[in-house]
C-alpha positions in Angstrom: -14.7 128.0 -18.5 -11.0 127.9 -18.9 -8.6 130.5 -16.7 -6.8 132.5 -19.4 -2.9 132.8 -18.9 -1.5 136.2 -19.5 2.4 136.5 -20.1 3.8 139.1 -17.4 7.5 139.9 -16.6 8.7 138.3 -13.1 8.9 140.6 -10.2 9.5 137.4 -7.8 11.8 135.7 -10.1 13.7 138.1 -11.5 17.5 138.5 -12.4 17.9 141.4 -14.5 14.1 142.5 -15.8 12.1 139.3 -15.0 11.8 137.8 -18.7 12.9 134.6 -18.1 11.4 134.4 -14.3 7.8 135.1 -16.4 8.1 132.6 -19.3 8.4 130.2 -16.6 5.7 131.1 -14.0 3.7 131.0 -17.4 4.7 127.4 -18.3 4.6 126.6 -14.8 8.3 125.3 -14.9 11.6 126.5 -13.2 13.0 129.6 -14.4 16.4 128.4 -14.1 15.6 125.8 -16.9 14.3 129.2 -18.8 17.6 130.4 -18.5 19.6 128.1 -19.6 17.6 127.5 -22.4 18.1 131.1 -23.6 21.5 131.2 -22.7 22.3 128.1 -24.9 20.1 129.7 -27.9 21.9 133.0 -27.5 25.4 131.2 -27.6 24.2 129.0 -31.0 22.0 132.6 -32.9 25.2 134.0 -32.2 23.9 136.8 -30.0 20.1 137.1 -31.5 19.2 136.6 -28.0 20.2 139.6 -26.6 18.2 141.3 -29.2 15.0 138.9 -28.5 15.7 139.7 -24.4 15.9 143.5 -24.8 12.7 143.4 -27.5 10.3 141.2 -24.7 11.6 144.2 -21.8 10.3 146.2 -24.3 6.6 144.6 -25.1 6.0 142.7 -22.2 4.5 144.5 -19.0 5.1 143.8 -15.3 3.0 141.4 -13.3 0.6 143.6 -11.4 0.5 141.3 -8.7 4.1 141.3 -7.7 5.8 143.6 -5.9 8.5 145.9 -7.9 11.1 147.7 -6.6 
């Protein structure tokens, strides 16, 4: 049976609320690839990013696992 992935907010790799730090522990790549990714989209949506950044701190909850300060 196949391990289901669940999308959690970075308390290890975090910046300012772990979004970017969780998209990439969940696609198991760097999160400072995520991050200039979503900078560059940001730059080119002229600021929809911001929007999208502040909506995921909103839905997505912390990883349980990881300690928070």
């Amino acid at each position: 049976m196949a391990k289901v992935k669940i999308l959690y907010r970075s308390g290890k790799n975090r910046i300012i609320a772990g979004i970017c730090g969780g998209l990439g522990e969940y696609f198991d790549t760097d999160p400072t690839i995520v991050r200039l990714i979503w900078i560059i989209l940001t730059l080119i949506s002229l600021g929809v990013g911001i929007l999208a950044y502040l909506f995921a701190w909103l839905i997505m909850s912390k990883n349980p696992k990881h300690k928070w300060y």
